[in-house]
N, C-alpha and C positions, 0 to 999 in steps of 0.2 A: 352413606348416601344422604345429601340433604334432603330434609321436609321440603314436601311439594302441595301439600294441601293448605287449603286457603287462612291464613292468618294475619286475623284484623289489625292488629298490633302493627306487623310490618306491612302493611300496605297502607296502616295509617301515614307510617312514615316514610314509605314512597310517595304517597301523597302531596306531602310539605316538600319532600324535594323536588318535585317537580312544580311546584306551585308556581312559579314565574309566568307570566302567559307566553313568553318567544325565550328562544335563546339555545345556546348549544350547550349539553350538559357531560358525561360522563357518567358509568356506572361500572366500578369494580365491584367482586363478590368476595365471599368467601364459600370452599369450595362444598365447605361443611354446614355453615351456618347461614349461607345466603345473604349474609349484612349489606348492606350497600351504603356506600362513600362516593365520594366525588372522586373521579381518576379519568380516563383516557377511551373509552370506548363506543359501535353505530347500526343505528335501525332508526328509520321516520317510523315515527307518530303522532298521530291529532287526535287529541279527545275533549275534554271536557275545558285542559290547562293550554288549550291551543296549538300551536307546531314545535315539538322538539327534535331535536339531531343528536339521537344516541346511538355510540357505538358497543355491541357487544362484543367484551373479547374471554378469549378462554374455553376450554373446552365442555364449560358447565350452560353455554349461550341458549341452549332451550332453556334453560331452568329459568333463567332470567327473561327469557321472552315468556314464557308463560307469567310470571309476577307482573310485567308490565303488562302484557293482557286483563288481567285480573284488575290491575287498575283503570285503565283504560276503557275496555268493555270489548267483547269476543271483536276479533275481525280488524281492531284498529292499528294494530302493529305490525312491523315485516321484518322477522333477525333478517342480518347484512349474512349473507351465505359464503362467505368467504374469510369472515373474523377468525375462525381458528388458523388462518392461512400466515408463511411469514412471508412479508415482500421482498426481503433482501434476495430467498432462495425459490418461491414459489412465485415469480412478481409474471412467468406467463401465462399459467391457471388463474390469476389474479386476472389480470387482464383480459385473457377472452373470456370466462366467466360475464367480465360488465359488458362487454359488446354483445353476447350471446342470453346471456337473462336479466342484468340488473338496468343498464338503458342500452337497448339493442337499436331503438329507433333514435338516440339522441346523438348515441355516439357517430350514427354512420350519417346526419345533418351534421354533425358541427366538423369531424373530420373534412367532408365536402367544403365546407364554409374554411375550414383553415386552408384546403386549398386553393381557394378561391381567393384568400387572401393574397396568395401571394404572385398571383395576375397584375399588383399591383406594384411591385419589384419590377422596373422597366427591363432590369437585364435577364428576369426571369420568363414575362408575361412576353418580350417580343419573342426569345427566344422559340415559345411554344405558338407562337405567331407564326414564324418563321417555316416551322415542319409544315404547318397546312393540315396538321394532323384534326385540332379542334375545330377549325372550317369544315372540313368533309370530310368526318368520322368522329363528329362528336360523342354519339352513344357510346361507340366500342371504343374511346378511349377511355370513356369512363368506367365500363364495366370492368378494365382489364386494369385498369386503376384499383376498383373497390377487390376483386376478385384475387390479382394478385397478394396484397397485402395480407387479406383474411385465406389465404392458402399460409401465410408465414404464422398466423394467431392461433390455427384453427389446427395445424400440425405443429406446430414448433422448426426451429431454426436449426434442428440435427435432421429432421426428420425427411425423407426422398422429395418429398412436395413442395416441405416448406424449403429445402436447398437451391430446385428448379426453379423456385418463383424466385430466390435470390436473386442467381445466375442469370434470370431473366431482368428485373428492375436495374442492374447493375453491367448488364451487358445495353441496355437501352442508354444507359447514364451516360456511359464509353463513347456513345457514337453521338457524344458534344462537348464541344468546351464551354463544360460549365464549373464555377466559380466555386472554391470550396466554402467561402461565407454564403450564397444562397445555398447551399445542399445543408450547412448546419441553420440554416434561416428556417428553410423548408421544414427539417426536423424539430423545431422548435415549437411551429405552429400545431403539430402531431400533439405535443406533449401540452402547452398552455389554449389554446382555444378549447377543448373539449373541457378540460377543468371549468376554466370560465363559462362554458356554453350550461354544465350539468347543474354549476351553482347558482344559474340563474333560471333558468328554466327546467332543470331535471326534476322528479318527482321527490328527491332527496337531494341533499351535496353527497361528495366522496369521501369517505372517510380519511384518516390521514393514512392508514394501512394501503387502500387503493391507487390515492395519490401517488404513494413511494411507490408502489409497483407501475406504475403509467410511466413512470420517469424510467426505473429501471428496466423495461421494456423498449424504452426507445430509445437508450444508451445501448441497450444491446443491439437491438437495430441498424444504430447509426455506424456501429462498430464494423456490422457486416455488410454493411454498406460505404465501408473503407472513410467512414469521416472522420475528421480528426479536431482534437479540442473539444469535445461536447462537454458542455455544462455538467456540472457534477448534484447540482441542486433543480427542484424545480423551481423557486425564486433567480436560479442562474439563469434559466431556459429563460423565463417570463422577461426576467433583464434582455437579455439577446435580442428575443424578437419585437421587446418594445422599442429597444434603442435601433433594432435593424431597420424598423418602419420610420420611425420618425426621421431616421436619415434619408433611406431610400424610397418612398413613396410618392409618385410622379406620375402625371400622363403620360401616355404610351399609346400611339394609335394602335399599336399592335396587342398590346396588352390589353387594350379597348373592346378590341374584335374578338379578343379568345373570353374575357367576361361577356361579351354578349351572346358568345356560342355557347356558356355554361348556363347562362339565366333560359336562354331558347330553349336546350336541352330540360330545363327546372318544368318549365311550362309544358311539358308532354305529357308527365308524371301525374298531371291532375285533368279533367274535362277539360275540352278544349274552351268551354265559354268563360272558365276561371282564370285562362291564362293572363289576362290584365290586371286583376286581383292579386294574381300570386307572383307577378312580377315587382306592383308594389308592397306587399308583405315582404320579399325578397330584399327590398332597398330600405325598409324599412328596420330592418336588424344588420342594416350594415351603420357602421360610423363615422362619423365627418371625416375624416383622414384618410377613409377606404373608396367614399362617395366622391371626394375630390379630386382621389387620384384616378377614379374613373370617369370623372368626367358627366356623374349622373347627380339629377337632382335631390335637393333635400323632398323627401316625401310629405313631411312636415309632423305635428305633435298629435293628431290625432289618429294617423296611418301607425304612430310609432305604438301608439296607445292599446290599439286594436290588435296589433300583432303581436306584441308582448302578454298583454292579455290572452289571445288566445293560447300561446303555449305555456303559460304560468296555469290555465282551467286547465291544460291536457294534463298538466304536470298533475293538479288534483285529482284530476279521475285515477290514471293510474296509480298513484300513491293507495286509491280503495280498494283496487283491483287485488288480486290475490297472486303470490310471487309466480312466473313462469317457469309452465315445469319441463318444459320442450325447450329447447336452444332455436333462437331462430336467427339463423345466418345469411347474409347478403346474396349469397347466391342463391337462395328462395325469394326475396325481393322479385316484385310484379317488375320494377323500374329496371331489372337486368337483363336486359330484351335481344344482347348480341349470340348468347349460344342456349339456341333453344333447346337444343340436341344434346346438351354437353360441351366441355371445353379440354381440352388440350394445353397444358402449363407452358410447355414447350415451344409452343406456337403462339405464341399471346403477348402483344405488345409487338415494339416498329421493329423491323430490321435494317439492316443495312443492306441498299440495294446489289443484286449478285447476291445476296444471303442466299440459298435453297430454298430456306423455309420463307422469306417474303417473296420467290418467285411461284413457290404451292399458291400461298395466300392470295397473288394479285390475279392468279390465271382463271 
């Protein structure tokens, strides 16, 4: 068993390694000696040498979280809970893990924000124009939005729960002709906005162990979701849906009308006298390309100033916070307001009219 008690010697020289004031480092062990080298592994910390991005890996990662405490000073480090995990075979504990402890509140904004991206895809955003469904039923498309997906995270993809909610997103798919490059469009934004969203705002980035597992999550996903061609990288994905936008990004009065029934919806979520506020916060972490194809104005540099700022300080605070020891899941969310009762998988999402269960639902 390696020594665990305090030695000045090696913490002098954790010291010098960490000396840089910013930057991403790496810290392998030995499993005897505790040595530490530069290599591959993730936990935020701030102390004295500023912000670092270290992964721990291996099954010794307390050991090494206590050493970096020791230097740091009590309270300033959080091990990544998931390091002993592998993504290739473990990537969907990986995965609802970060939506359920590690960013529960980022994941399920920037998810939101990828779908709202893609209101901007004319042949995506009329289409959902077209149902009437986000005109007059915007909440409970949304709830049956967040709720179905987190029934697939939250049980797994074998599992009774998570099959129904399949059978349900893919029996809704059915009943459109929709386009197999927006269904891998869509799945693209799943996999790169929330990367993007966590490294820029999240209390930490993603390590690269989480990364792979995000990706291999929503390859398996898109699988069961019958799509075909999905990206085998997440620099593939990133490719996809940046070449997808810069092709297809356009006004759509229809696509217009389904963004402004999501931003309405956005404005419920908070006091009603913020909803002006939080409409431009809202346009304010969109980007020129997303703003133009909606047809909304630029907010300008000090709206953008203010609202990145405040989620980079949220990002601070919780980084002091101490890790969550409860899972908090979407369907505890205040904002999921269509089944107060309880929900039914089976019943969830549009049907095709003469369905049974959307003449239950409409009666």
């Amino acid at each position: 068993m390696a020594d665990t008690e305090p030695n000045p010697a090696r913490e002098t020289a954790l010291d010098q390694l960490l000396a840089p004031p910013t930057g991403t480092w790496v810290i392998d062990h030995d499993a005897t000696s505790l040595s530490f080298s530069l290599h591959s592994f993730g936990m935020r910390t701030r102390g004295r040498f500023g912000s670092m991005n270290i992964t721990i890996a291996g099954p010794e990662g307390a050991l090494q979280t206590r050493a970096v405490r020791r230097a740091y000073g009590r309270g300033m480090a959080k091990a990544v809970r998931n390091a002993h995990l592998d993504p290739e075979t473990d990537y969907l504990r990986i995965y609802r893990e970060l939506g359920e402890y590690e960013f529960p509140w980022d994941l399920t904004q920037s998810l939101s924000f990828a779908l709202f991206r893609t209101y901007a895809v004319p042949s995506i955003g009329r289409l959902l124009d077209e149902t009437h469904e986000f005109a007059e039923r915007t909440q409970q498309r949304y709830d049956d939005t967040a709720l179905l997906l987190e029934e697939v995270t939250v049980h797994g993809f074998d599992s009774p729960s998570g099959r129904e909610a399949l059978r349900r997103i893919n029996g809704m798919h059915r009943m459109y002709d929709i386009a197999a490059d927006d269904m891998r469009y869509v799945l693209a934004t799943f996999v790169v906005v929330p990367k993007r969203w966590i490294d820029r705002y999240g209390w930490r980035a993603l390590t690269d162990r989480e990364l792979t597992a995000s990706v291999r999550y929503y390859q398996a996903l898109g699988r069961h979701m019958g799509i075909t061609d999905i990206p085998e990288t997440y620099e593939a994905f990133a490719a996809l849906m940046d070449g997808y936008e810069a092709e297809r990004f356009a006004f759509d009065a229809g696509g217009r009308r389904v963004a402004d029934a999501t931003l309405a919806l956005l404005t419920t979520f908070y006091p009603r006298p913020l909803a002006p506020a939080v409409r431009l916060f809202s346009r304010a972490l969109m980007d020129p390309p997303l703003l133009a194809a909606f047809g909304y104005r630029e907010p300008g540099p000090l709206a953008r100033r203010l609202s990145e700022g405040a989620l980079r300080a949220r990002a601070r605070l919780v980084r002091r916070l101490p890790p969550r020891r409860r899972p908090m899941l979407v369907r505890d969310m205040a904002r999921i307001k269509s089944y107060p009762d309880g929900f039914d998988v089976r019943a969830m999402g549009t049907f095709a009219p003469g369905c049974p269960v959307h003449q239950r639902a409409s009666a």
